[in-house]
N, CA, C and O of each residue as an XYZ file, in Angstrom:
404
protein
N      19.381     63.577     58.835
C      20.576     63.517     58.013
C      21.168     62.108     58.095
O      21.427     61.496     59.131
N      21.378     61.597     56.544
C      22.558     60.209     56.774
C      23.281     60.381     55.599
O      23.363     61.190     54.675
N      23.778     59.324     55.967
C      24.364     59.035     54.663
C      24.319     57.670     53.816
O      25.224     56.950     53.394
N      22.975     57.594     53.734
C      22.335     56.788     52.254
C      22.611     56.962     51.028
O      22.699     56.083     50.171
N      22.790     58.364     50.870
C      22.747     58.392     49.307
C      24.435     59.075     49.029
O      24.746     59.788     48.075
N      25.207     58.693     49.970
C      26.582     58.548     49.802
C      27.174     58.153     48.725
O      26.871     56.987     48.474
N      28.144     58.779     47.707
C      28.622     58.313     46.422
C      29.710     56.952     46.900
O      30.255     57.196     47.976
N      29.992     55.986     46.470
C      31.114     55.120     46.838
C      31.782     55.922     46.328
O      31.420     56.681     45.430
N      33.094     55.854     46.943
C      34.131     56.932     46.346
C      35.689     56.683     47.787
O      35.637     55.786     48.629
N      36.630     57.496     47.712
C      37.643     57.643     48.355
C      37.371     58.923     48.863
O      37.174     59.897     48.135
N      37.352     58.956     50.256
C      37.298     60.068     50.773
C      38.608     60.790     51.703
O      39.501     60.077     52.160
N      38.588     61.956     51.864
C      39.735     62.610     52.837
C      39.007     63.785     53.995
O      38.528     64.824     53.541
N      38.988     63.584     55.089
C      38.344     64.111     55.955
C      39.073     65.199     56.279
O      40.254     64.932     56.501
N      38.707     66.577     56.404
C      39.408     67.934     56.377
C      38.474     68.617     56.622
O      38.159     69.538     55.867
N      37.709     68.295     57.893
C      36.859     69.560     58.279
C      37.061     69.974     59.585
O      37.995     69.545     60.263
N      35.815     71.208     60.197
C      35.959     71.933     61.139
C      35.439     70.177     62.266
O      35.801     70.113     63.441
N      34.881     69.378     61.823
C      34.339     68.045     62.812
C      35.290     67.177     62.666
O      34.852     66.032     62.780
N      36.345     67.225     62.473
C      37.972     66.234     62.118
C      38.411     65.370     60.907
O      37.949     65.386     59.765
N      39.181     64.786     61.303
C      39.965     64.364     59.858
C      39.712     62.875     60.018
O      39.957     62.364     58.925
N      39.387     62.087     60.762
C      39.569     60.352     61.041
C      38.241     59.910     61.435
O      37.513     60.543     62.200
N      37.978     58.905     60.938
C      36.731     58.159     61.802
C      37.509     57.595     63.102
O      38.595     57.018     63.157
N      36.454     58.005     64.305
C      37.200     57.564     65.737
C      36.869     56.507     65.967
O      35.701     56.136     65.853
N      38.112     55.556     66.461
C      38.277     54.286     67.034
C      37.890     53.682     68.653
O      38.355     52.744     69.300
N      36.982     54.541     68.905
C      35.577     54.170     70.108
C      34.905     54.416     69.709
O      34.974     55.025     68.641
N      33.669     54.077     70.361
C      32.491     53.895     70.373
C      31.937     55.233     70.457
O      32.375     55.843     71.432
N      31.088     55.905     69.723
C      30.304     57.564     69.071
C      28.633     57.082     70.076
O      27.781     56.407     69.498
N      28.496     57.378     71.012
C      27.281     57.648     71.815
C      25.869     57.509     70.494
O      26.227     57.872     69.373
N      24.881     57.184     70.576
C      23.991     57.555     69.723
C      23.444     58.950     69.614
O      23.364     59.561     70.680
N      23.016     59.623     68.421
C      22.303     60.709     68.283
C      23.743     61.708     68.154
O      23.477     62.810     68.633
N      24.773     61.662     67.794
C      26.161     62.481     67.608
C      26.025     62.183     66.247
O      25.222     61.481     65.632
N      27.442     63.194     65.745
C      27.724     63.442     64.458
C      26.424     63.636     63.499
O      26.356     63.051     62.418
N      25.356     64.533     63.989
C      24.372     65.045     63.114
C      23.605     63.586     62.717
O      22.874     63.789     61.747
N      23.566     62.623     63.028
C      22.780     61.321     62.964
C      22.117     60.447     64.182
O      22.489     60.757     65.314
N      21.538     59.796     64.102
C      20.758     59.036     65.368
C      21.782     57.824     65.395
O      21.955     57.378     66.529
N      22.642     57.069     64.180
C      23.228     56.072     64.457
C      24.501     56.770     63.975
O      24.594     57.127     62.800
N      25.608     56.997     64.971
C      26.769     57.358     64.753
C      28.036     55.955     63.803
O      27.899     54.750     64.014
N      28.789     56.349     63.140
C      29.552     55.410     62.912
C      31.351     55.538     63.289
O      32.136     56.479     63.171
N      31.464     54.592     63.617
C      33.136     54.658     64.085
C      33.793     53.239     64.020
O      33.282     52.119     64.002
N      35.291     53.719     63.986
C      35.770     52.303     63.057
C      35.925     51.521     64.772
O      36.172     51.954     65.897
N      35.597     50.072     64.128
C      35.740     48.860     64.749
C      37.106     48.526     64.645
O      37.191     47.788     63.664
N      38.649     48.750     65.344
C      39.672     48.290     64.927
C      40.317     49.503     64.741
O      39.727     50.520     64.375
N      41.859     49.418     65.050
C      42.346     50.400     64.816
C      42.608     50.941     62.894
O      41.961     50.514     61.938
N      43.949     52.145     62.857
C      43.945     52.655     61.861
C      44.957     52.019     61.171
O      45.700     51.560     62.038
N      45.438     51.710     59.945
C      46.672     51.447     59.718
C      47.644     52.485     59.965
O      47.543     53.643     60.371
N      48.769     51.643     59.556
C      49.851     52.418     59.818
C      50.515     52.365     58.273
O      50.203     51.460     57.499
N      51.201     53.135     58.005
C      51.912     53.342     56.325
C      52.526     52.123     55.658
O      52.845     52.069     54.471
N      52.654     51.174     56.534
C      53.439     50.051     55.951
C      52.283     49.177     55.707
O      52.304     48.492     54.684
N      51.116     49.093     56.630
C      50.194     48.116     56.005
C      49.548     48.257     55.178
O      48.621     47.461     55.026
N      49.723     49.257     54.330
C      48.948     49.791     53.401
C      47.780     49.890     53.195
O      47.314     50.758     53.933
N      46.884     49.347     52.424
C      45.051     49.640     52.173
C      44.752     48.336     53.166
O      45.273     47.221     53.137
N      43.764     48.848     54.023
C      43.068     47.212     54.439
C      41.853     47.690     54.771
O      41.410     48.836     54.694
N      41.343     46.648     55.163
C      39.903     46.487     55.379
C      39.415     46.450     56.594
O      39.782     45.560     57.361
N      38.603     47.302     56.940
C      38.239     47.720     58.343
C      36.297     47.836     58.422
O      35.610     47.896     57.402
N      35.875     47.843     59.467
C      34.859     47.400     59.923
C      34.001     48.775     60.119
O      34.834     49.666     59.958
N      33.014     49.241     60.331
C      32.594     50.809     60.899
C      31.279     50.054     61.385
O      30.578     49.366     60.643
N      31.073     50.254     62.579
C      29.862     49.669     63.391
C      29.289     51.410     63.382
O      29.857     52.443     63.027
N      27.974     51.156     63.921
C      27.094     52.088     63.779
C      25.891     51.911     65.496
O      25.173     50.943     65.749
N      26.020     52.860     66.142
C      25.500     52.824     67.426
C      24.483     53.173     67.627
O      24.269     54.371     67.440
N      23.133     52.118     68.202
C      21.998     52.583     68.075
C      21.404     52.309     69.780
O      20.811     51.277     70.094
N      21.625     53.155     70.507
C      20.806     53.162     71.889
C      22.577     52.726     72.776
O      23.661     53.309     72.809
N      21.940     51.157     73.491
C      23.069     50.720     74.022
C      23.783     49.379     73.248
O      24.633     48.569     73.618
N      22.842     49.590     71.715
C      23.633     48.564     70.821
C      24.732     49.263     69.898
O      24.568     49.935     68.880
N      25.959     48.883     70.596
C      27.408     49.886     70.406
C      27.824     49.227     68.613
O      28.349     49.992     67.803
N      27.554     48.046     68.315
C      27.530     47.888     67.131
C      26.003     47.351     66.048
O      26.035     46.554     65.110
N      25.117     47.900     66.440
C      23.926     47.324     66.322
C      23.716     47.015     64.572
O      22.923     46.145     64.210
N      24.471     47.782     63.626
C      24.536     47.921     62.204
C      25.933     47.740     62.224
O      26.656     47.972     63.192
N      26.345     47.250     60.948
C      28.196     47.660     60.619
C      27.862     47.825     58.844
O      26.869     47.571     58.162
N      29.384     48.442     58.496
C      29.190     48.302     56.943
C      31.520     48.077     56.935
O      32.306     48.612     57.717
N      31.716     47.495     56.212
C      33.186     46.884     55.601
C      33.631     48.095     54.936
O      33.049     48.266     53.865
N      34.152     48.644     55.119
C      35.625     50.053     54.284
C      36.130     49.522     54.454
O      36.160     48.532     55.185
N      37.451     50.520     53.103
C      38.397     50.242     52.658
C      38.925     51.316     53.724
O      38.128     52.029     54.334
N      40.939     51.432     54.005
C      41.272     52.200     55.116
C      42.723     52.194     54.632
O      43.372     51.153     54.530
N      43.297     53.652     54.279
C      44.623     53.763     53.628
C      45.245     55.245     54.675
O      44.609     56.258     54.968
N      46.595     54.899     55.025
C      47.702     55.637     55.557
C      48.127     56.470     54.650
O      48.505     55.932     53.609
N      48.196     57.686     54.704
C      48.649     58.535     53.513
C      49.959     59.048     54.232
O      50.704     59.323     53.291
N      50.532     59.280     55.236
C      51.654     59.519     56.192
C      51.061     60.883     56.493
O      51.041     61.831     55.708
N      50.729     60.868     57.348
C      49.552     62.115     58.434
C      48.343     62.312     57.975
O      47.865     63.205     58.675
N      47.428     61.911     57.034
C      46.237     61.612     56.957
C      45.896     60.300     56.638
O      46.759     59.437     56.474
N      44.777     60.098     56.544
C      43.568     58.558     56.429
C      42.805     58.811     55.308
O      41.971     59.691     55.522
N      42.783     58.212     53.830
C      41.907     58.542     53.324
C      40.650     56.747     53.758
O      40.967     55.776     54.445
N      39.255     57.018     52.976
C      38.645     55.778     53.396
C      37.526     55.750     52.241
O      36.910     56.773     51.943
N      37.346     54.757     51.735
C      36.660     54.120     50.214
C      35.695     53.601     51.288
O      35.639     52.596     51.996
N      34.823     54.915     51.079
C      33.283     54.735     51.988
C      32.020     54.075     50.971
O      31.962     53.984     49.744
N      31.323     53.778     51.749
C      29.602     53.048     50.746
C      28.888     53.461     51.326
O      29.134     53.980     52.414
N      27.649     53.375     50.770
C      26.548     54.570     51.452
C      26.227     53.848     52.648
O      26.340     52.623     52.614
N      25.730     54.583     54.018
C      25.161     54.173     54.672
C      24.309     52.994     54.778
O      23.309     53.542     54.315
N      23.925     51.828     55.019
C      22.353     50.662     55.192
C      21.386     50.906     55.222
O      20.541     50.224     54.642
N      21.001     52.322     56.125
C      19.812     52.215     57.043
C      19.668     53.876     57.183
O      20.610     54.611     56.888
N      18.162     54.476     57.750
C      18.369     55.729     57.929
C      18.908     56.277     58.925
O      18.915     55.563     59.928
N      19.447     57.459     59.051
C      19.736     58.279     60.034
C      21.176     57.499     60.288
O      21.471     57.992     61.376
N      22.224     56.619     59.977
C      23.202     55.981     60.005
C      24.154     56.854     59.103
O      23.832     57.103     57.941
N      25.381     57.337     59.673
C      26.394     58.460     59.557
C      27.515     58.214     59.845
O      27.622     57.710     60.963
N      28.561     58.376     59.224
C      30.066     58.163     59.391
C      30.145     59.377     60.320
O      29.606     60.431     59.982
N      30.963     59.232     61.766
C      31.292     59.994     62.368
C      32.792     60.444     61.191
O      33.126     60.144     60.044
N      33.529     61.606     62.695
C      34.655     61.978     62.511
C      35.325     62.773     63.536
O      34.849     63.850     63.896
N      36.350     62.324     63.998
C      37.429     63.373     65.184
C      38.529     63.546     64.638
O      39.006     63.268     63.538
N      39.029     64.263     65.945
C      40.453     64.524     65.889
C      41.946     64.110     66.330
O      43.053     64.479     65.937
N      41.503     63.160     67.341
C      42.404     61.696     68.217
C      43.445     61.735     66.901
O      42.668     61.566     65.961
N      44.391     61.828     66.505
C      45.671     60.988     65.821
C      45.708     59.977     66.619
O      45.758     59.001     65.871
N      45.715     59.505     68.041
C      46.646     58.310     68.538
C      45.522     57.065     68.047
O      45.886     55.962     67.640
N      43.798     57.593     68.208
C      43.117     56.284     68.323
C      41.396     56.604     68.991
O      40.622     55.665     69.178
């Protein structure tokens, strides 16, 4: 499973696997992929409005071994995120449940 053939689009995370991409480092072989992804940098906050954030992708003990550039918007208690398909195979946007980070 990846996400290669990912639509570009705006997404809102609302599942039983959480609402946020998590801001550590995702172990390899998690979130149903061999290269987990999680944001590089924290989340905004409502006043900074849309910015641009980093999602590294973890392959063994290379904690950012791939990255890909999102978009990253504060909705005031959710995150939506203007995802692009995956690079590479088996490379997957994680997701938790952390609010703080």
């Amino acid at each position: 499973m990846d996400d290669r053939n990912l639509a570009v689009g705006w997404y809102r995370f609302n599942s039983s696997g959480g609402w946020k991409i998590p801001e550590t480092v995702v172990p390899g072989d998690h979130c149903s992929g061999l290269y987990p992804g999680w944001l590089d940098g924290p989340h905004p906050s409502v006043g900074d409005g849309e910015v641009t954030r980093t999602v590294c992708f973890t392959a063994g003990s290379y904690i950012c071994n791939r990255n890909q550039e999102i978009r990253v918007k504060n909705c005031t208690g959710y995150f939506v995120y203007q995802l692009w398909p995956s690079s590479h195979t088996d490379a997957v946007y994680c997701t938790g449940w952390d609010m703080d980070g």
